[in-house]
C-alpha positions in Angstrom: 20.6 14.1 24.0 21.9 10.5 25.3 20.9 7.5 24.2 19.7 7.0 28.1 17.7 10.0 27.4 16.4 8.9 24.3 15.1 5.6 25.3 13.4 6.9 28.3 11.7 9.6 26.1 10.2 7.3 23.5 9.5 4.6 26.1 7.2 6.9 27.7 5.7 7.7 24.3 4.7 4.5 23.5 3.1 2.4 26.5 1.5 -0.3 25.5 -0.5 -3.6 27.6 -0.5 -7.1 26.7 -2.8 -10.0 27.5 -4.1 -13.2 26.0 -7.6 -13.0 24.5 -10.0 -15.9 23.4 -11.1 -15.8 19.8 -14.5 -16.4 21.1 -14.3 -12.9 23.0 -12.7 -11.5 19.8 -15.9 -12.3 17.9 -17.8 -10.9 20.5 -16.0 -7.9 20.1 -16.1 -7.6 16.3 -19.6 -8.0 16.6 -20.3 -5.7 19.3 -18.6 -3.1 16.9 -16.0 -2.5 19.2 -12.6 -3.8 17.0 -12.4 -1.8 14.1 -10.5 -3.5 10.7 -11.3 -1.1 8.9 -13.3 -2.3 5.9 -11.2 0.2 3.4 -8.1 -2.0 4.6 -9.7 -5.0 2.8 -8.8 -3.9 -0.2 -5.2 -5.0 0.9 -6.2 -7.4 2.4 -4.0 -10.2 0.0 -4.0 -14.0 1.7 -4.9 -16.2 -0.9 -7.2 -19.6 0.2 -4.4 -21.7 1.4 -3.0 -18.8 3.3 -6.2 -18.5 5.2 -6.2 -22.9 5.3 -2.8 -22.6 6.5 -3.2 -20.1 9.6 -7.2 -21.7 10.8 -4.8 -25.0 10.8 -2.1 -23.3 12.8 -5.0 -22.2 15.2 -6.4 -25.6 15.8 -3.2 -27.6 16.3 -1.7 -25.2 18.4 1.4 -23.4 16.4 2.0 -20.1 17.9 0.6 -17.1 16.3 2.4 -13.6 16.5 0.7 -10.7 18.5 -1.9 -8.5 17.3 -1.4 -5.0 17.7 -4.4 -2.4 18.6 -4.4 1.1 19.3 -7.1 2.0 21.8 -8.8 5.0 20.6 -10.7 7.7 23.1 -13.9 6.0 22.9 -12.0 2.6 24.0 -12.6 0.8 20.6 -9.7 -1.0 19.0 -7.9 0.1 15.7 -5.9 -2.8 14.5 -2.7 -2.1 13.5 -0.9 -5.6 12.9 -3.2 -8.6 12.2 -5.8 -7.6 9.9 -4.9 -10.7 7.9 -5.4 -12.7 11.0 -8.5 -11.2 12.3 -10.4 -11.0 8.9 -9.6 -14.9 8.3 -11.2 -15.4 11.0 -14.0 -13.5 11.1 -14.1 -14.7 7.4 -14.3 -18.3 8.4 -17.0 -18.0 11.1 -19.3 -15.8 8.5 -19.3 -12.5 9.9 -16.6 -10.5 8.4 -18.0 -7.6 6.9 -17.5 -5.4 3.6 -17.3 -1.9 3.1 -21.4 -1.8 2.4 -21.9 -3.2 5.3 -23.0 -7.0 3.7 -21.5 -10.0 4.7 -18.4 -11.6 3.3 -19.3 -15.2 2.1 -18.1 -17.9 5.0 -14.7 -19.1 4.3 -14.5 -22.9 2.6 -11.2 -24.6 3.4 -8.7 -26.0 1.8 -6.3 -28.9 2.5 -4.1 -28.2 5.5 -0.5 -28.8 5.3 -1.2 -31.1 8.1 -4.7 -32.1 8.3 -5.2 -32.4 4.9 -9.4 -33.3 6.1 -9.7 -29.8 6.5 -10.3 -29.7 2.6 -14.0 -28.3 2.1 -14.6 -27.6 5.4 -16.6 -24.5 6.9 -17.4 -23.5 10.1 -21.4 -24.5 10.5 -24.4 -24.5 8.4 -26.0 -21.6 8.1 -29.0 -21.1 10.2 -28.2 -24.3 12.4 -28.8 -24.3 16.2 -25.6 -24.6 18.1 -27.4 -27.9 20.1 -26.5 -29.9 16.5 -24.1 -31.9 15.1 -23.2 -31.1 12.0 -22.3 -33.4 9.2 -18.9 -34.0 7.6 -18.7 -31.2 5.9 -18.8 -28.6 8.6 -17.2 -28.3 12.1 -18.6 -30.1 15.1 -19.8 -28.0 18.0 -17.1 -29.8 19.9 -14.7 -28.3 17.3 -16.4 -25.3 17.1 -16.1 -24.6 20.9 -12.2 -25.5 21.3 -11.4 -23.3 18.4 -13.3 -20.2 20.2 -11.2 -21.0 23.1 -8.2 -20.6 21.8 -6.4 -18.0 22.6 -4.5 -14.9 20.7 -1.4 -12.6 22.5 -3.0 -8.7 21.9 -1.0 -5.8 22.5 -2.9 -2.5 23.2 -1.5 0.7 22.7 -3.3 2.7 25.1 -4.9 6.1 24.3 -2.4 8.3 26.5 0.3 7.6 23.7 1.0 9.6 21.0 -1.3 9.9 18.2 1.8 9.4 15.9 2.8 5.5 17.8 -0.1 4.3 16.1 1.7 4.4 12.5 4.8 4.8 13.5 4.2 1.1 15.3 2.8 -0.2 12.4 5.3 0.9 10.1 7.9 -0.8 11.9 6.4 -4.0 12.6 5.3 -3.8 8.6 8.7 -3.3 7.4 10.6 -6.8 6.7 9.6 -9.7 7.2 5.7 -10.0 6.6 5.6 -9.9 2.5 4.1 -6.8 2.3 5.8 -4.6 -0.4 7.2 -1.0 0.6 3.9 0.5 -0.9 1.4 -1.7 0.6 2.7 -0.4 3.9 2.5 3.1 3.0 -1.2 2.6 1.9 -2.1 1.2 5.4 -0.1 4.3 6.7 -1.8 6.9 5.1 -5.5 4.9 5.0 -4.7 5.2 8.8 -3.5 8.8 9.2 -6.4 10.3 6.4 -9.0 8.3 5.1 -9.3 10.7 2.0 -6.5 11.3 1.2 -5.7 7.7 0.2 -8.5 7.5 -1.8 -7.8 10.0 -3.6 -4.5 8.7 -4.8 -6.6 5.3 -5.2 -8.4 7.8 -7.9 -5.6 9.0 -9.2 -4.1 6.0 -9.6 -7.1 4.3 -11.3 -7.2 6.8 -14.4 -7.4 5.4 -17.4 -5.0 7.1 -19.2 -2.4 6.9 -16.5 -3.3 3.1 -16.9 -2.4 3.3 -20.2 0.7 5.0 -19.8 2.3 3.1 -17.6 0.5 -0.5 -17.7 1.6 -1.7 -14.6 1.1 -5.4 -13.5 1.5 -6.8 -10.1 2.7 -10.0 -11.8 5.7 -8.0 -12.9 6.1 -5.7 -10.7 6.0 -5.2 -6.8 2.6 -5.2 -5.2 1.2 -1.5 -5.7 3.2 -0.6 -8.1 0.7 2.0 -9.6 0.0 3.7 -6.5 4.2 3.9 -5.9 4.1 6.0 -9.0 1.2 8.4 -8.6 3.2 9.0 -4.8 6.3 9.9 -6.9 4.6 12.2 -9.3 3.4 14.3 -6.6 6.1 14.3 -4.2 8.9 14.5 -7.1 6.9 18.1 -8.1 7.4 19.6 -4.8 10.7 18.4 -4.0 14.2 19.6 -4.4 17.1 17.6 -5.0 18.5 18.9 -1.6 15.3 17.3 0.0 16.1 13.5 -1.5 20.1 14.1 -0.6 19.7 14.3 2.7 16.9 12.4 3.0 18.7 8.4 3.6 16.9 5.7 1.7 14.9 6.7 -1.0 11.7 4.7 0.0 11.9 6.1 3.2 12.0 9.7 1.7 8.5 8.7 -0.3 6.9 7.5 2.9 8.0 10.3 5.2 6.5 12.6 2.1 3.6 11.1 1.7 2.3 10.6 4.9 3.3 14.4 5.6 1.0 15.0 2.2 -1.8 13.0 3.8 -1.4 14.6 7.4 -1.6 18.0 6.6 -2.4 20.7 3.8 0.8 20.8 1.9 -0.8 20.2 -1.5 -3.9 21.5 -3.2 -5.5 18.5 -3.9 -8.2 19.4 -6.5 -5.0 21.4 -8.1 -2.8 18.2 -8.5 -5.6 16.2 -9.9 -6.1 18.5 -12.9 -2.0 18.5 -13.3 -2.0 14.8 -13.1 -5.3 14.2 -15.6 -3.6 16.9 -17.7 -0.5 15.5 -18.2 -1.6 12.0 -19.0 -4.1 13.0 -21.4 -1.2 14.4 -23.0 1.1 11.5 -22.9 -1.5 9.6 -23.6 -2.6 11.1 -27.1 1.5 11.3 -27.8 2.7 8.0 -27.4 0.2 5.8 -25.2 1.8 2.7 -23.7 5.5 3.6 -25.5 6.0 6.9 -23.1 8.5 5.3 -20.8 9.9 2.9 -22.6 13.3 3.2 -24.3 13.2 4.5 -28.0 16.6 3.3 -30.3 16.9 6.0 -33.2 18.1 4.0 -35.7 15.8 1.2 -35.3 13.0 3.4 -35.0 11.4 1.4 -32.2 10.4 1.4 -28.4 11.3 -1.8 -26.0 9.0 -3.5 -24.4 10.0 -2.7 -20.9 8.7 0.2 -19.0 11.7 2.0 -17.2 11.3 4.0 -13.6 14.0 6.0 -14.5 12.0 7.7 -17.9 8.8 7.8 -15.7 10.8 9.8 -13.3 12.1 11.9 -15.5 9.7 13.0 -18.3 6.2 12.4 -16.1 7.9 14.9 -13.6 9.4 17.0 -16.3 6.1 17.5 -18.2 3.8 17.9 -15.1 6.2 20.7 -14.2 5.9 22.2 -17.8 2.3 21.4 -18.3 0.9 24.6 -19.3 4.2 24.8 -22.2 3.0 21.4 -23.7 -0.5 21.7 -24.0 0.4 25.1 -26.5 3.1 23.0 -28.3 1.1 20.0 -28.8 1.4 16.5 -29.0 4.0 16.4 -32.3 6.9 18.2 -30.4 6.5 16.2 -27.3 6.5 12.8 -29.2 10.0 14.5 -30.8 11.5 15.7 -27.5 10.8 12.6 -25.5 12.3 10.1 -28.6 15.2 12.7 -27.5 15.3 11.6 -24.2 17.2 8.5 -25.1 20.0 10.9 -27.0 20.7 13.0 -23.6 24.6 12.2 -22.3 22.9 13.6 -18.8 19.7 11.6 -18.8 21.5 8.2 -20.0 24.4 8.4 -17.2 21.7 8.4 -14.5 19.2 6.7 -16.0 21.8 3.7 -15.1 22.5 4.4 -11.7 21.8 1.7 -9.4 21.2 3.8 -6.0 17.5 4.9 -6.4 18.5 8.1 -3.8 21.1 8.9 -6.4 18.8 8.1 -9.9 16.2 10.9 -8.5 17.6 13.3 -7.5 19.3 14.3 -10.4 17.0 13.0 -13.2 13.8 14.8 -11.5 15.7 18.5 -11.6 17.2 17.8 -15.2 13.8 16.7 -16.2 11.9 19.8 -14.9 14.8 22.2 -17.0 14.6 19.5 -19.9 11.3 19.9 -20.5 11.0 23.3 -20.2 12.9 23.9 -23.0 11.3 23.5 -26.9 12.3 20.1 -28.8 15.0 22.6 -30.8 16.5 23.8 -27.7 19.3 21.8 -26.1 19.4 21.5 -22.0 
């Protein structure tokens, strides 16, 4: 096909309409229950206080604020794709952003502005006061109140006759640079958007205690969703082949396209992969706890303190595939045959490799056969 061709083709695919909108009429939508955040997105929803200072400031002095993207479902309410942050600060700061149960988020206090630093302690009105009064100096004046509602925000609106698939596929490429959301946070708003369930069942996954334990992830340390990252790889590394990951182009590319193909159709068993998961954690857990994927030095007799991707690639992956095998064998062999890890000429060589792509392919196919074999056996 040409790239003329091309262009026309996904042009047509994804039509989308623009116009400005006030934030007063926004309200009145959010209200009227016809803009949908998505309550469940909250949980992602990251901006810190100053964040939230920072972009109400933008709003009242006038600095340009990027477009908000909607997809326009068949019974004409909006999905947000791009500015949940936005709206939800908003609707945060006027006191009527909601939570998942339905209650009321408490109205947004404000901090000092980078530029009108007597925003500090600010809110939007008293509650219960009648629009008519003024308020006093530590809430907006309904002179304030009214010039911030007419502001105005660019919306774009994906209409309904495009395809179903432009709604994540948009969102995945506005998402990806640029906005300080990590790799996984993206895929979460992906798959939250594609199948409700199916995200929160990794959340479950993800939230196991002994997995918890295992791997003892911290966002301080690591990127943003980290633990949800690994849960993804465990099931998508147990269905895939190393051919799939060769010719698959980025690695984190590879785990989103899986992933979202998981959470769009019926590729896994669902209640199956929860009792491999819980079953091979148990394990691990009642082996080595927190020192699973860290490295063990035989002559010292002792585990680092850093948790490696590489190990948790290779014997997570390795043992879920050999489940059944361990759980005869028992916890003293598998404490003896991943100490071994750290002897293997095969594991070591890629357990260095820089090129993630690279890394996983190889480590998840020699950890399947590793670990299939008994601690006396050599792979």
């Amino acid at each position: 096909m040409s790239l003329e061709k091309e262009i026309e083709k996904k042009a047509k695919a994804i039509h989308t309409d623009a116009y400005p909108m006030s934030i007063g009429e926004l309200i009145s939508l959010y209200q009227d229950r016809e803009i949908d955040l998505h309550p469940e997105f909250q949980r992602f929803f990251r901006w810190n206080l100053l964040q939230k200072t920072r972009f109400i400031e933008s709003i009242l002095i006038g600095i340009p604020i990027p477009s908000i993207f909607v997809y326009q479902r068949d019974d004409g309410v909006w999905d947000v794709i791009d500015g949940v942050q936005r709206l939800s600060t908003i609707f945060e700061f006027v006191g009527i952003l909601e939570k998942e149960n339905g209650e009321r988020d408490m109205p947004l206090k404000l901090e000092k502005g980078d530029y009108l630093l007597s925003l500090k302690g600010k809110m939007w009105k008293k509650e219960g006061e009648e629009d008519e009064k003024e308020d006093s100096e530590n809430y907006f004046t309904m002179s304030q109140r009214i010039a911030f509602k007419r502001a105005k925000l660019d919306i774009k609106i994906i209409a309904e006759s495009s395809s179903e698939d432009a709604r994540y596929e948009l969102f995945k490429r506005i998402n990806t640079g640029g906005t300080g959301l990590s790799e996984q946070e993206v895929r979460n708003f992906l798959v939250l958007m594609i199948n409700k369930d199916f995200q929160f069942f990794l959340q479950k996954l993800a939230s196991f205690p002994n997995f918890q334990i295992c791997t003892q992830i911290q966002d301080d340390i690591f990127k943003p969703q980290y633990d949800m990252e690994l849960v993804s790889k465990f099931l998508i590394f147990r269905h895939s082949d190393p051919e799939d990951i060769e010719n698959s182009g980025a690695l984190s590319d590879f785990i989103t396209k899986r992933i979202t193909e998981f959470a769009k159709g019926k590729m896994i068993d669902m209640e199956k992969e929860e009792d491999i998961f819980k079953k091979t954690f148990n394990l691990l857990t009642g082996t080595l706890k927190d020192k699973t994927f860290k490295k063990f030095d035989k002559i010292s007799n002792m585990f680092s303190d850093h948790f490696s991707t590489a190990a948790y690639e290779a014997i997570a992956i390795g043992i879920g595939a050999n489940i059944d095998k361990w759980e005869r064998d028992g916890a003293d062999k598998l404490k003896s045959k991943i100490k071994s890890v750290w002897e293997d000429k095969t594991f070591l060589k890629w357990h260095e490799e820089n090129d993630g792509r690279k890394r996983v392919q190889h480590l998840i196919s020699w950890g399947k056969e590793y670990f299939s074999y008994g601690e006396d056996q050599k792979s």
